[in-house]
C-alpha positions as CSV (number, residue, x, y, z in Angstrom):
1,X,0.0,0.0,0.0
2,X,1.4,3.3,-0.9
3,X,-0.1,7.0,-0.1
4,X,-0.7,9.4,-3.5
5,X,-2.3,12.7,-3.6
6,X,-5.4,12.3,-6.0
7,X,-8.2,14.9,-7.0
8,X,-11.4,14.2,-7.6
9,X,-12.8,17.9,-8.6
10,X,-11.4,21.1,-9.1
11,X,-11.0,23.9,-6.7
12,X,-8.7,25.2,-4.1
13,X,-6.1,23.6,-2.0
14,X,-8.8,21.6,0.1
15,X,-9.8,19.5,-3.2
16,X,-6.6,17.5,-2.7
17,X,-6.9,14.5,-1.0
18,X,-4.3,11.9,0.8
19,X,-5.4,8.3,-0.2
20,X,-4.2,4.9,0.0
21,X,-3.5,3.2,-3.1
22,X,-2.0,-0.2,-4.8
23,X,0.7,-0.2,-6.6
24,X,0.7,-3.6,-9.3
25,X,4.0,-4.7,-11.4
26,X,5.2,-2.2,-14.1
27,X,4.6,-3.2,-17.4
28,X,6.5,-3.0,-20.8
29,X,8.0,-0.2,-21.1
30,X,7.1,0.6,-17.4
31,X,9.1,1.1,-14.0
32,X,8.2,0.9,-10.7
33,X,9.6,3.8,-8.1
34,X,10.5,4.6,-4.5
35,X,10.2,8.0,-4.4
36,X,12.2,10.2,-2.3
37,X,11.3,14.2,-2.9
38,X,8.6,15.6,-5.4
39,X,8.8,19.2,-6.9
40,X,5.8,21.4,-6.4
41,X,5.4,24.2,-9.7
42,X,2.9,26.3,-10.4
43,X,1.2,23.9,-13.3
44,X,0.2,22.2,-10.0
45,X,-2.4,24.7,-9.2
46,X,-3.4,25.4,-13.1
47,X,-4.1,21.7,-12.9
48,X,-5.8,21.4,-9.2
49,X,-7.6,25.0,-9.9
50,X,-9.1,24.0,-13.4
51,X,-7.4,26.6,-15.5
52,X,-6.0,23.3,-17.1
53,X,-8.6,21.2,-17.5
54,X,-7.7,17.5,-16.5
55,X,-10.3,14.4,-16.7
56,X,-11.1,13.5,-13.1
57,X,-10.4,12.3,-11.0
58,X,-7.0,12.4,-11.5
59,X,-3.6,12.2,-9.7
60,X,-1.6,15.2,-9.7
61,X,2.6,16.5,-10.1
62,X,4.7,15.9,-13.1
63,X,8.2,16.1,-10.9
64,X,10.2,14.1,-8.7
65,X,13.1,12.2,-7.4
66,X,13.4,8.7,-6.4
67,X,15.1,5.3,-7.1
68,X,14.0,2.2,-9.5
69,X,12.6,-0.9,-7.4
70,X,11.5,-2.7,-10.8
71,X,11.7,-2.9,-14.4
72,X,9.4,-4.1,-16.9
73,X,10.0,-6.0,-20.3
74,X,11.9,-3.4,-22.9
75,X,13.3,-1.2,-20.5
76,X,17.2,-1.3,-21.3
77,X,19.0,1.6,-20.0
78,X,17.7,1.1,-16.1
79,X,17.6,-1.1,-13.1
80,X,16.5,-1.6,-9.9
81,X,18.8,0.9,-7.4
82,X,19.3,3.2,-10.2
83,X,18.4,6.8,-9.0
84,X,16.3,8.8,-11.3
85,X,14.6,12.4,-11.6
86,X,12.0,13.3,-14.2
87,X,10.0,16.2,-15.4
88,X,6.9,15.4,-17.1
89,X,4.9,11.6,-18.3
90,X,1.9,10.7,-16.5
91,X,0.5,12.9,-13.8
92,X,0.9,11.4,-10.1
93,X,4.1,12.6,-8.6
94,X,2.6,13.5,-5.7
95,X,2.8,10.1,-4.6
96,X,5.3,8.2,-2.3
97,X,5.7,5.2,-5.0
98,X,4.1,4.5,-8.4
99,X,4.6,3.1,-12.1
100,X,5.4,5.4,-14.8
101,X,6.5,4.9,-18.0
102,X,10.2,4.9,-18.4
103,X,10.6,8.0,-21.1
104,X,10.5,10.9,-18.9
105,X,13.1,9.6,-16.4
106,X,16.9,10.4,-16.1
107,X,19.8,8.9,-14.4
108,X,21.2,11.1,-11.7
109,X,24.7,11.4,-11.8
110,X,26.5,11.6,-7.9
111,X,27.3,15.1,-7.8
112,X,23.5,15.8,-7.6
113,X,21.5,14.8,-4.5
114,X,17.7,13.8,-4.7
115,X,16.2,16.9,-2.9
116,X,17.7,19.2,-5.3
117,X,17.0,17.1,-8.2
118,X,12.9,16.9,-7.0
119,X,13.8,21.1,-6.8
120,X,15.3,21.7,-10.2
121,X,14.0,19.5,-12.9
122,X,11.0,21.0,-14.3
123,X,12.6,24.7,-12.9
124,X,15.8,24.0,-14.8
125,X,14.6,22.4,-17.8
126,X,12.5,25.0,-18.2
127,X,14.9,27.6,-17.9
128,X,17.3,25.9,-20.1
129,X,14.3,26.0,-22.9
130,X,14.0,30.0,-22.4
131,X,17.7,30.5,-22.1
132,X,19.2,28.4,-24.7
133,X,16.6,27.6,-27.2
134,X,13.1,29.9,-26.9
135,X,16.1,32.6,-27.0
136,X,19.6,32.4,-27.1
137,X,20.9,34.6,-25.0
138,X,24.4,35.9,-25.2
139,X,26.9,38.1,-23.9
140,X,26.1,42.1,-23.3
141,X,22.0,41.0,-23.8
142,X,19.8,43.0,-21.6
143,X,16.6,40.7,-20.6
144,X,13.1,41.1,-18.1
145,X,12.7,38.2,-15.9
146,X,9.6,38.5,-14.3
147,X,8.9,36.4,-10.8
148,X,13.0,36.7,-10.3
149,X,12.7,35.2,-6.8
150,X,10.9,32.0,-8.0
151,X,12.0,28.6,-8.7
152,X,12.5,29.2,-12.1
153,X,13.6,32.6,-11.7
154,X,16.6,32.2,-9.6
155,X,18.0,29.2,-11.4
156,X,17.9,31.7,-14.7
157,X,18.8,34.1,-12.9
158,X,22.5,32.6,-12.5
159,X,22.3,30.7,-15.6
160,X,21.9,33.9,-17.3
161,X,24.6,35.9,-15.4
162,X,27.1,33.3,-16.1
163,X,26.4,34.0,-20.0
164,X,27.5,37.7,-19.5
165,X,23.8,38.6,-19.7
166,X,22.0,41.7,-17.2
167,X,19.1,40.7,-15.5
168,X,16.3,42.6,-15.1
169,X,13.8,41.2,-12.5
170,X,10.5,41.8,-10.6
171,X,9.6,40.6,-7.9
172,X,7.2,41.4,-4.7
173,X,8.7,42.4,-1.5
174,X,12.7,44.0,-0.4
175,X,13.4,40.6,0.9
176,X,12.5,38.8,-2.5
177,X,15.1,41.2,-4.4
178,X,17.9,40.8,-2.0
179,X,16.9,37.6,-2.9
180,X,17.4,37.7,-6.3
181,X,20.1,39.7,-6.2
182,X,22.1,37.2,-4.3
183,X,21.5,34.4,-7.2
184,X,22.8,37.0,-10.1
185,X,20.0,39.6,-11.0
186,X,21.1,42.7,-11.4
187,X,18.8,45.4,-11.2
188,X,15.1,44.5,-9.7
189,X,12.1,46.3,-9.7
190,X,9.0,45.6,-6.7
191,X,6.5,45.5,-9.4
192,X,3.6,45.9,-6.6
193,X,5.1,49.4,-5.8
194,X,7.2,50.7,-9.3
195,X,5.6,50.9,-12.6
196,X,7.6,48.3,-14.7
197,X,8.0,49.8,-18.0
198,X,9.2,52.8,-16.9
199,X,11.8,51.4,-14.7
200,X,13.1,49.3,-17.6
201,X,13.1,52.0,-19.7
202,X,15.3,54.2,-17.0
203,X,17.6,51.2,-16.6
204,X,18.3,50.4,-20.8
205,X,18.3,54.4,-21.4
206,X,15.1,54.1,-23.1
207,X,16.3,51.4,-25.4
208,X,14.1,48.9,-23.7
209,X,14.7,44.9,-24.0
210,X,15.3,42.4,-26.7
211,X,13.3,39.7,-24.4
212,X,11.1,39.9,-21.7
213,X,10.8,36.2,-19.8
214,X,7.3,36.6,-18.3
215,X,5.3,33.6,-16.2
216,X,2.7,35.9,-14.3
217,X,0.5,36.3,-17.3
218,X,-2.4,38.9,-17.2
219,X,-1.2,41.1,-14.4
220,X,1.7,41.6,-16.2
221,X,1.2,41.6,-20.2
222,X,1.0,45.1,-21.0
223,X,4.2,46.0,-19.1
224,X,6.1,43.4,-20.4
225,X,5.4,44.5,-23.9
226,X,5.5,48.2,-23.6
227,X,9.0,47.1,-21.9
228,X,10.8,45.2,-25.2
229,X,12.5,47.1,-27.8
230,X,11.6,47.3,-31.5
231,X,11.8,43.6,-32.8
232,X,11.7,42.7,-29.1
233,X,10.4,38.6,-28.0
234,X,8.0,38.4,-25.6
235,X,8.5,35.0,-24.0
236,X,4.8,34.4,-21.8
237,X,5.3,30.6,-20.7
238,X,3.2,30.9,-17.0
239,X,-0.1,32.3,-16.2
240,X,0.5,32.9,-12.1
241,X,-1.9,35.9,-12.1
242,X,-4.2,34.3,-14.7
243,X,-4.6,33.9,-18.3
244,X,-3.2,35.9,-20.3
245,X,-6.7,37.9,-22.0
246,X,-7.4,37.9,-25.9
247,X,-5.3,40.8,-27.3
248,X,-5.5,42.5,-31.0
249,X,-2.6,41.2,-32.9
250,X,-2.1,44.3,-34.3
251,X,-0.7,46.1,-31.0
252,X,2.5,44.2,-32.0
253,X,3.0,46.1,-34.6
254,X,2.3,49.6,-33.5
255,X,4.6,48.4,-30.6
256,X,7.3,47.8,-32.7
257,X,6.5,44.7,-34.6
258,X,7.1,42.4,-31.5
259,X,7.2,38.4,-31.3
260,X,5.4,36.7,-28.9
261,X,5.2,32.9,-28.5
262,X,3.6,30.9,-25.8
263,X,6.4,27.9,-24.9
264,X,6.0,24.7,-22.7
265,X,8.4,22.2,-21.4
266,X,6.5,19.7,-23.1
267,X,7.0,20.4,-26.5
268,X,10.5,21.6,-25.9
269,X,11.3,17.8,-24.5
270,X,9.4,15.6,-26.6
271,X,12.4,14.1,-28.1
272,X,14.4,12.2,-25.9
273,X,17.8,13.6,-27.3
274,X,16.6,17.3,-26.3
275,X,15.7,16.0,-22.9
276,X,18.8,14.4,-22.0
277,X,20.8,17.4,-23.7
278,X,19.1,19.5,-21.3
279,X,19.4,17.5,-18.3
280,X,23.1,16.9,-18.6
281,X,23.6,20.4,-19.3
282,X,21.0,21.1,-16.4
283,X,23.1,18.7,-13.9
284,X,26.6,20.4,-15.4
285,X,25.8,24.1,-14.6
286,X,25.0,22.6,-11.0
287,X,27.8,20.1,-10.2
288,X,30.1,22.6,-10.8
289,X,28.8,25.7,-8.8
290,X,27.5,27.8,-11.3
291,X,24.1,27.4,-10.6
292,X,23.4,26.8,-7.0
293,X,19.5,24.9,-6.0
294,X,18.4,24.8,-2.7
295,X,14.8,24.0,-1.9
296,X,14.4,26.7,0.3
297,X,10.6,25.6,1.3
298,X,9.9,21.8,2.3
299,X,6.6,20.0,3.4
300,X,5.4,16.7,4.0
301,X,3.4,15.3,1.2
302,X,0.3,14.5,3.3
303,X,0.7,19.0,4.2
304,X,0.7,19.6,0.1
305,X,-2.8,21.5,0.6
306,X,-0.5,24.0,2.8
307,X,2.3,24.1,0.1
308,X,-0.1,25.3,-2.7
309,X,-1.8,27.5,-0.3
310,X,1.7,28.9,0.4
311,X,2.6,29.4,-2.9
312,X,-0.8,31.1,-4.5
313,X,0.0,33.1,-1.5
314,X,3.8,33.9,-2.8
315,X,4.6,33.2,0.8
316,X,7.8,31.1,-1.4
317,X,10.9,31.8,-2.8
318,X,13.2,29.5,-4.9
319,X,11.9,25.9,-5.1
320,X,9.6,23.8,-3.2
321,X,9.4,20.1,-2.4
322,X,7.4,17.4,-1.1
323,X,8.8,14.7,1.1
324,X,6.7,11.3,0.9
């Protein structure tokens, strides 16, 4: 008998629910997992809330840590004791074991410790998407990072400084941009308290940005695009505030023929050679210091109502994790 987080109908924190479950044999192409930590993101609550509408009930999490207890038929490259993280497959991380297809997962090399990987997968996949792929950023680039003091945020924030980019971020409260400042951000800007375009405009000397990274979504859309610079990318990959509202297409032009695109990890790691490429380059940037991932926030799984309470709340910085 194993425990598992399961909804049964959308809502708020309170519609997850702590259950008992069986766990069978995996089958082909299936293992079976011990897990250890389990990463709590944002997509969480789209998916408990409804704004991401899932067929019920339904278990919940698409990140974790753990190590392989069993192996079906035509699964090659793993074995039982094998420790592995994964970002994505079948919902149900929020579980203390379960069976999962064998795609999503990666081996975990030494250098990087189960808590931090449960803290970093879907955080640092994602921001090696938006970093190296949704835009390559290079040396002397200006960018926006919106939510700077967030899981994602501070892990781009240092991956970003290490490329020779500036860092632009917002974020809500003095503590969240010392924050942020500590993991490589530059200049930051308490969006509840400065208007945001204005201050990016003071800090670029009126050139504004080339990209503005942005997962709050409606609360902050019309800031970040009145903050790019002709020919700017607006990167809008979250919706933390809400959904981003429909918007005439042609205010990209008259603001300077701006790109936007809406990116997910998803699509970004459907093939299996982009997802290890990004994990081993994910697991290098931390083995050797450059970027640093603590889960700075930790609750039992059976408390996860309180950790999504916390974090509609933004009551968290950094990364968050669920201990089974």
């Amino acid at each position: 008998m194993t425990k598992q987080i399961r909804i049964h109908e959308t809502g708020g924190p309170d519609v997850l629910r702590y259950e008992d479950a069986t766990l069978g044999a995996p089958g082909p192409g299936q293992v079976r997992l011990r897990q250890t930590a389990v990463g709590l993101n944002f997509i969480d609550v789209y998916q408990r809330s409804g704004l991401y509408p899932l067929p019920l009930p339904s278990g919940i999490g698409l990140e974790a840590a753990g190590i392989v207890e069993a192996v079906g038929d035509g699964v090659a490259d793993l074995r039982p004791g094998d420790r592995i993280a994964y970002a994505g497959g079948p919902l149900g991380a929020y579980a203390d074991a379960r069976v999962m297809p064998a795609g999503p997962l990666v081996k975990l090399p030494d250098a990087i410790k189960d808590e931090q990987a449960a803290a970093m997968m879907l955080q640092g996949l994602t921001a090696h998407y938006l970093i190296h792929r949704t835009c390559r950023a290079k040396l002397g680039d200006t960018v926006l990072l919106h939510a700077a003091a967030g899981g994602v945020g501070l892990i781009a924030c240092q991956w970003l400084s290490a490329l020779g980019v500036t860092v632009i971020g917002t974020v809500g409260s003095e503590e969240k941009a010392a924050l942020a400042r500590a993991h490589g951000c530059a200049h930051t800007i308490l969006y509840r308290d400065e208007n945001i375009a204005e201050r990016v405009r003071d800090i670029t000397n009126g050139a504004g940005v080339p990209v503005v990274f942005d997962s709050v979504g409606k609360d902050t859309w019309a800031a970040s695009l009145d903050s790019l610079s002709p020919l700017g990318l607006m990167v809008s990959y979250g919706n933390a505030s809400g959904a981003v509202p429909p918007f005439a297409v042609g205010q990209l032009a008259s603001k300077g023929s701006l790109f936007v695109t809406r990116p997910t990890l998803a699509t970004y790691m459907a093939r299996r050679e982009d997802l290890e490429a990004a994990a081993n380059a994910l697991f290098a940037v931390v083995a050797d210091g450059t970027v640093k991932i603590a889960a700075l926030q930790s609750y039992p799984l059976a408390d996860a109502a309180q950790a999504h309470r916390d974090l509609e709340a933004r009551r968290t910085s950094g990364s968050t994790i669920l201990i089974p």
